[in-house]
C-alpha positions in Angstrom: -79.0 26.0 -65.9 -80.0 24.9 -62.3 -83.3 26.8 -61.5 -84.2 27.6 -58.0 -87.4 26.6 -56.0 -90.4 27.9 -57.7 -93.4 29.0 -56.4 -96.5 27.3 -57.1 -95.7 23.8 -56.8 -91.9 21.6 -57.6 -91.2 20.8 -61.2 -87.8 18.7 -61.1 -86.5 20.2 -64.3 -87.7 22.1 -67.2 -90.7 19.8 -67.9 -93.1 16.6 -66.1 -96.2 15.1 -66.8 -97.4 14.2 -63.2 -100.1 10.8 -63.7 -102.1 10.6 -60.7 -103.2 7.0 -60.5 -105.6 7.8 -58.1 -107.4 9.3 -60.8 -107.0 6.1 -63.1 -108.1 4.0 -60.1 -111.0 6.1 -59.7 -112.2 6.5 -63.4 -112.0 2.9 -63.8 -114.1 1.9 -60.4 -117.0 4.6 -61.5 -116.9 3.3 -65.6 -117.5 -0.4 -64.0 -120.7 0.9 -61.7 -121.7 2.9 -65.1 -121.7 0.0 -67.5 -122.0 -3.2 -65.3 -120.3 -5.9 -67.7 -119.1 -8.9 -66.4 -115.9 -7.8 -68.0 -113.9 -4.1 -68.4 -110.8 -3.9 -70.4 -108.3 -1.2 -70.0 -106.6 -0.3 -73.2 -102.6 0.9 -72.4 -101.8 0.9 -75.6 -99.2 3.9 -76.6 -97.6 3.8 -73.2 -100.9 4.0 -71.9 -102.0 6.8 -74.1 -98.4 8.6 -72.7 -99.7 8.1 -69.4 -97.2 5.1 -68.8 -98.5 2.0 -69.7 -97.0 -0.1 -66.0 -98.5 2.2 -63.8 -101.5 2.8 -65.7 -102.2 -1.0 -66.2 -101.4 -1.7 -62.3 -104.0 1.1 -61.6 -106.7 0.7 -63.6 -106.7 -3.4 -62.4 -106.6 -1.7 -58.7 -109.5 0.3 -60.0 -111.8 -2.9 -61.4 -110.5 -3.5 -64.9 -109.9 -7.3 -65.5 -108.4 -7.4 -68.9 -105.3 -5.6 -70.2 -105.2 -3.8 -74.3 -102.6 -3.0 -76.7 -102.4 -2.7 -80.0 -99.3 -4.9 -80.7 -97.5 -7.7 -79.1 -94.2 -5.7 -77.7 -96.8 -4.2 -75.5 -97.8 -6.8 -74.4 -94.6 -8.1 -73.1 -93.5 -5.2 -72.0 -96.4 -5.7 -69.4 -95.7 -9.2 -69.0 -92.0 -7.9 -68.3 -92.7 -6.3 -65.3 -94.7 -8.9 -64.0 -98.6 -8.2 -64.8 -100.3 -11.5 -65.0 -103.3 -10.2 -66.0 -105.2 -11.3 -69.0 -103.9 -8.9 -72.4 -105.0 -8.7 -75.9 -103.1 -7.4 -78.5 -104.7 -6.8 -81.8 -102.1 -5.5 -84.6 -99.7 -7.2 -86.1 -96.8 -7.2 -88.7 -97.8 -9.0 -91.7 -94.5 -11.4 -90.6 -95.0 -11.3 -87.0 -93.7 -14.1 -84.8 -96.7 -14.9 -82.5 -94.3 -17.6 -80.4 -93.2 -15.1 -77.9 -97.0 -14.0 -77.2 -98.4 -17.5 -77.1 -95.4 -18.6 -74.8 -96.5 -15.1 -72.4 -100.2 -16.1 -72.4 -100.7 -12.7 -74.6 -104.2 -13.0 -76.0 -104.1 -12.6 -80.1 -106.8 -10.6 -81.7 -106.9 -11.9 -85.6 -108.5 -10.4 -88.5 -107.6 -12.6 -91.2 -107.5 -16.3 -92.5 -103.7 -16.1 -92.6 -102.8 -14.8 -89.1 -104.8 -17.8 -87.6 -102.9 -20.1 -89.5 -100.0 -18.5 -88.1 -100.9 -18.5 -84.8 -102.1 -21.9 -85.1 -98.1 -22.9 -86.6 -96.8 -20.8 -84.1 -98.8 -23.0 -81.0 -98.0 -26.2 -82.7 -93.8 -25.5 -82.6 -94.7 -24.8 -78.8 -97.2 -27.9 -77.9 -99.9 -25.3 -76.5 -102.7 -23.8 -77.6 -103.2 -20.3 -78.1 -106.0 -17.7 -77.2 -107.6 -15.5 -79.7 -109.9 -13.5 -80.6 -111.7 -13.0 -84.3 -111.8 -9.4 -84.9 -114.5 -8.9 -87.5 -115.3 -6.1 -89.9 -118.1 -3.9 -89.7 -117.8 -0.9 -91.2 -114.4 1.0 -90.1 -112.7 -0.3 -93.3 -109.5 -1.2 -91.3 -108.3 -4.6 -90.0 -110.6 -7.3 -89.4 -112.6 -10.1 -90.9 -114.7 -8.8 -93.7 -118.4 -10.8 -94.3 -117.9 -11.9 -97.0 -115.2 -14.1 -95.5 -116.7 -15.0 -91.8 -117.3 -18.5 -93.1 -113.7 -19.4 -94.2 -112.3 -18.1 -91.5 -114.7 -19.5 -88.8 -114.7 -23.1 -90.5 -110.9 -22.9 -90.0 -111.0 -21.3 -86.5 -113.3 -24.3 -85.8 -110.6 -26.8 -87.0 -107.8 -25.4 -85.3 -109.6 -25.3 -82.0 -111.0 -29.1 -82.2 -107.3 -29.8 -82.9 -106.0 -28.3 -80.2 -103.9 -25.3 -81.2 -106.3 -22.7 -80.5 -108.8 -21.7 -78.6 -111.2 -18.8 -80.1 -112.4 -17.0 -76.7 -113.9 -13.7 -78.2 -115.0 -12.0 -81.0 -114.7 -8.0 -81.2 -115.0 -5.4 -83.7 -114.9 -1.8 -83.3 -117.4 1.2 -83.8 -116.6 4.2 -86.3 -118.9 6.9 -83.7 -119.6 8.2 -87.1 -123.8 9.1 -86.0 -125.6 6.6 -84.5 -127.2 5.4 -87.9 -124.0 4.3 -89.0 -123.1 2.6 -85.5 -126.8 1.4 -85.4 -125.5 -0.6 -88.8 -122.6 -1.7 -87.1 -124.0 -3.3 -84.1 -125.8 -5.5 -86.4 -122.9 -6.4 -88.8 -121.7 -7.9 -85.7 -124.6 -9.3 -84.3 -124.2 -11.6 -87.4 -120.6 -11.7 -87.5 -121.2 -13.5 -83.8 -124.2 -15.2 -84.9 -122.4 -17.2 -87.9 -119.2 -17.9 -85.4 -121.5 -19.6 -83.1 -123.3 -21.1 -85.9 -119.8 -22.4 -87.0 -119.4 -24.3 -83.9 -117.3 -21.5 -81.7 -118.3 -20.3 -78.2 -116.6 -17.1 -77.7 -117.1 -15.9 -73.8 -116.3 -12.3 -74.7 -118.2 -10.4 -77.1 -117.2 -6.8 -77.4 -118.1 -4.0 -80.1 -118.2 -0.6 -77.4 -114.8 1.2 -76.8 -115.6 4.7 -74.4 -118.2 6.5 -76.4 -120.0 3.5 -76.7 -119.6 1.9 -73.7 -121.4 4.5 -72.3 -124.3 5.8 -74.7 -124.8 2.5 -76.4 -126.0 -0.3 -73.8 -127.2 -2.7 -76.9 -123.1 -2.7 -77.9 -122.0 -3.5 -74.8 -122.4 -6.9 -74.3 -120.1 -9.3 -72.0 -116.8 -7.1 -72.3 -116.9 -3.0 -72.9 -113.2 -1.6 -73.5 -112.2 1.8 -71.8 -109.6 4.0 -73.1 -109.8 7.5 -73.2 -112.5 7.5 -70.0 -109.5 5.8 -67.6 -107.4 8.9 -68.1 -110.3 11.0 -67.4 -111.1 12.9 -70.6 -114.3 12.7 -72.7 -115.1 10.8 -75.6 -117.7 13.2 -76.6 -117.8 17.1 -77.8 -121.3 17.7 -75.7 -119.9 16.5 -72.1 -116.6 17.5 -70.2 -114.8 15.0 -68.1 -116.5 16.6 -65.0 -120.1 15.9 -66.4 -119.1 12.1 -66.9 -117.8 11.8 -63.5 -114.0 11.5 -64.3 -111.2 13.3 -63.0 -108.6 14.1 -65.8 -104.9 11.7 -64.9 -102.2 13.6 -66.7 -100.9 17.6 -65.3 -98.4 18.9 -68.1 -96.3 21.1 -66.3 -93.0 23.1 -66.9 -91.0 26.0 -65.5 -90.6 29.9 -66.0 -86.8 29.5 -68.0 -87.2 33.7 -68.2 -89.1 36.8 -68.1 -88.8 39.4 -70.1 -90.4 43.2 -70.4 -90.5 44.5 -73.9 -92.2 47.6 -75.6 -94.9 48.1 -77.7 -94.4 46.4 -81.4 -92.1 44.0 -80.2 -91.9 40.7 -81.9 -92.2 37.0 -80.7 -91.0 33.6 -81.8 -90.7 32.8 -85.4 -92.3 34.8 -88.3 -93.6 37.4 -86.0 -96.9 35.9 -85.7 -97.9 38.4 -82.8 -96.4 42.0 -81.7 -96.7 43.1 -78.8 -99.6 45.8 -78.6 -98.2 47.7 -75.9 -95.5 47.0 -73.1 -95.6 43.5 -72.0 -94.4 41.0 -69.6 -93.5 37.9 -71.1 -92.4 34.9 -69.6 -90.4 31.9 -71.6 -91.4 27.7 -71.1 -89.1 25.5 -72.1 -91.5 23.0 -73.9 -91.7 22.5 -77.9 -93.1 20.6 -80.3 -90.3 18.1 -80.2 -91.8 17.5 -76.3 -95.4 17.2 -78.2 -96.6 20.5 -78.0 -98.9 21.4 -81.0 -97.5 24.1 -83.3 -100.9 24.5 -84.1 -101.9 25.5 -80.8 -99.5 28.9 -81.6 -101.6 31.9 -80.8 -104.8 29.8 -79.3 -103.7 27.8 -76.2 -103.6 29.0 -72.7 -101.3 28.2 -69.7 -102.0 28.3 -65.8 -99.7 30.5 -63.7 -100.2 32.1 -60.3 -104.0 31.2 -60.5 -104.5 33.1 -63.8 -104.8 31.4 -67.0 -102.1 33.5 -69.9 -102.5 33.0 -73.4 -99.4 31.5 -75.7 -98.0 34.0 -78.2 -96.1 33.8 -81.5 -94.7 29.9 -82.8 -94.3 27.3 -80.4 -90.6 26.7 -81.4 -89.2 23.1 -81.2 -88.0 23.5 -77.6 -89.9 26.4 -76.5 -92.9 28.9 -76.6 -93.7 32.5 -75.1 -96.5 33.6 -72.9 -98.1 37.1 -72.5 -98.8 38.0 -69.0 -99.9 41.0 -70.5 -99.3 45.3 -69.5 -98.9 44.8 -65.9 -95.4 43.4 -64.3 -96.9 40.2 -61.8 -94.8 39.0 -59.6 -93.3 35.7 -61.5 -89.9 34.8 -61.1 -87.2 32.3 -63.2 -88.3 28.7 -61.9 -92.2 29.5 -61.0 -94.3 26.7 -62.4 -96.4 26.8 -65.4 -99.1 24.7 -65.5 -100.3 23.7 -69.2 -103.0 21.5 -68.8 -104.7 19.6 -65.8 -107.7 19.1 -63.8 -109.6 22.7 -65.0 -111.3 21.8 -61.4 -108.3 23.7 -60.4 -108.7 26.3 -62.7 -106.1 24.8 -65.1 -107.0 24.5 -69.0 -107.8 21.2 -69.8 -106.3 18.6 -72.2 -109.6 19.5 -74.4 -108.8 23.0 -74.2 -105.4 22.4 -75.7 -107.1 20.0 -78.5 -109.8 23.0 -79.2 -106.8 25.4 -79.7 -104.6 22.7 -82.5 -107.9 21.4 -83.9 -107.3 18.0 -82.9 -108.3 15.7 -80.0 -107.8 15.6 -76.6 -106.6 11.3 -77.0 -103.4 13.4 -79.5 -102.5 15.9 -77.0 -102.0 13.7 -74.2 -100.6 10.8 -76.5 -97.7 12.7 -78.0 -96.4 14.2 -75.0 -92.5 13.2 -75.9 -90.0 11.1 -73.9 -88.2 14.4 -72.9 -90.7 14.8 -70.8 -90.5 12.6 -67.5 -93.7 11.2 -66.4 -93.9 11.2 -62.6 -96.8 8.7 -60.9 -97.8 9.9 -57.5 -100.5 8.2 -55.6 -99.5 4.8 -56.7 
């Protein structure tokens, strides 16, 4: 189906997330001024948390950031791929990985265990060179890194490798559970030791960093020579008491798709699977050709809201795999096949927010802009 024009903006297509990296460029510049490290990272892991990692990563460097983050090393190259030269730290790794092709791409290595430096280090001895890491130590999140009880082994061994020549150990990080501020209180000095005993080992890590977003922001003692931003750069909150507008960030991603039909049905009519909701009296309903296969929540069925014509129209009945229904209610407006539908934005231009949406599945608003599918193009503008 070709769809005509609609009013209300261009969608090319059913479905486009439009990334305005003005916005990245922006969030990034005022989080720098906020926090004042001698060092920002920008984490782009996840395809830039479905932003799209390139763009996002060429932004937020535009914006002030200095250091590049991703959780593994394919997204690292990736990066390296289309050119970013940019210091990048990737941090999660297949218990097999080959670290060659990272070392050989001057891809920082984040380690949490005895064994992956000794791989790292046999990987940098095959190529002559030696490699950057970082000791990722425990603290209290119960996932990856360094636990205590093991900070001398691996330090001791760190220490060897680097007066050797095969590595060079040029941070230590950890990462905060936001759990209450007791519990991150405890954390902050797990790692003040963690740091203390590295140093004490004979390492000189440059960057020290604990603080991702929340952190970064409410926590000056965690922030020490490197904070790392990720939710902020796309311009949601971290936090359940303040909205992106209170922070001084201006929301990246607009989730928009187009009218596929409208229908008028009478009173007790169904919608979408299981009959969830009936229509209550004659309605106007219009059909958007997004699903939960594009990343739309089926948990959102019933709750979430959508911006069309300047008024915001509730969903109704299942989101459906490729599709879900909204009410425009008793009265017939004047929306036509093609108009666009606007399901979350800036709500500085009255649209709902990515928060909204994550109120409305239960989740988070870092999930509803992460799973956004690869049916869905992602257009950058501002660039």
């Amino acid at each position: 189906m070709r769809f005509r024009r609609g009013r209300g903006g261009a969608v090319s297509g059913f479905r486009e997330a439009v990334i305005d990296l003005a916005a990245i460029r922006h969030n990034v510049a005022h989080l720098r001024h906020l926090v004042g490290t001698p060092h920002a990272m920008a984490v782009v892991k996840a395809n830039a948390y479905g932003h799209g990692a390139v763009p996002v990563a060429l932004a937020a460097l535009a914006g002030g950031a200095d250091w590049l983050g991703v959780a593994d090393i394919d997204e690292a190259l990736e990066l390296r791929d289309a050119g970013i030269e940019a210091p990048i730290l990737a941090w999660l790794h297949d218990p097999d990985a080959d670290f060659s092709a990272a070392i050989a791409d001057d891809v920082t290595l984040g380690l949490s265990s005895a064994r992956q430096v000794q791989q790292v280090a046999d990987a940098a001895a095959e190529l002559g060179r030696a490699a950057s890491v970082h000791l990722k130590l425990e603290t209290g999140l119960s996932r990856n890194g360094v636990h205590e009880n093991d900070w001398a082994e691996v330090f001791a061994l760190a220490a060897a490798l680097e007066r050797g020549g095969l590595l060079r150990v040029d941070g230590v990080m950890s990462h905060l559970a936001n759990a209450s501020a007791f519990d991150d209180q405890q954390a902050l000095e797990c790692f003040e030791r963690g740091v203390a005993v590295a140093r004490a080992a004979g390492l000189t890590p440059t960057l020290v960093h604990l603080a991702s977003s929340a952190a970064a922001l409410r926590l000056p003692a965690a922030r020490f020579t490197m904070v790392r931003f990720g939710i902020t750069i796309y311009g949601l909150s971290p936090f359940d008491d303040a909205t992106s507008a209170d922070l001084g960030l201006i929301p990246a991603m607009t989730l928009r798709g187009r009218v596929a039909l409208v229908r008028r049905v009478s009173a007790g009519a169904g919608v979408s699977y299981d009959y969830l909701w009936r229509a209550p009296h004659d309605s106007t309903l219009v059909l958007v050709p997004l699903g939960y296969a594009d990343g739309i929540p089926r948990q959102a069925s019933g709750t979430a809201q959508v911006h069309l014509h300047g008024v915001n129209y509730p969903l109704v009945g299942r989101v459906a795999m490729d599709q879900f229904v909204v009410n425009l209610g008793a009265d017939s407006p004047a929306v036509a096949v093609g108009d666009t539908v606007v399901l979350f934005g800036d709500p500085s231009a009255g649209a709902p927010s990515a928060t909204d949406w994550a109120d409305a599945a239960g989740t988070i608003n870092y999930e509803i802009v992460t799973r956004i599918g690869h049916r869905v193009p992602r257009r950058h503008i501002n660039g």
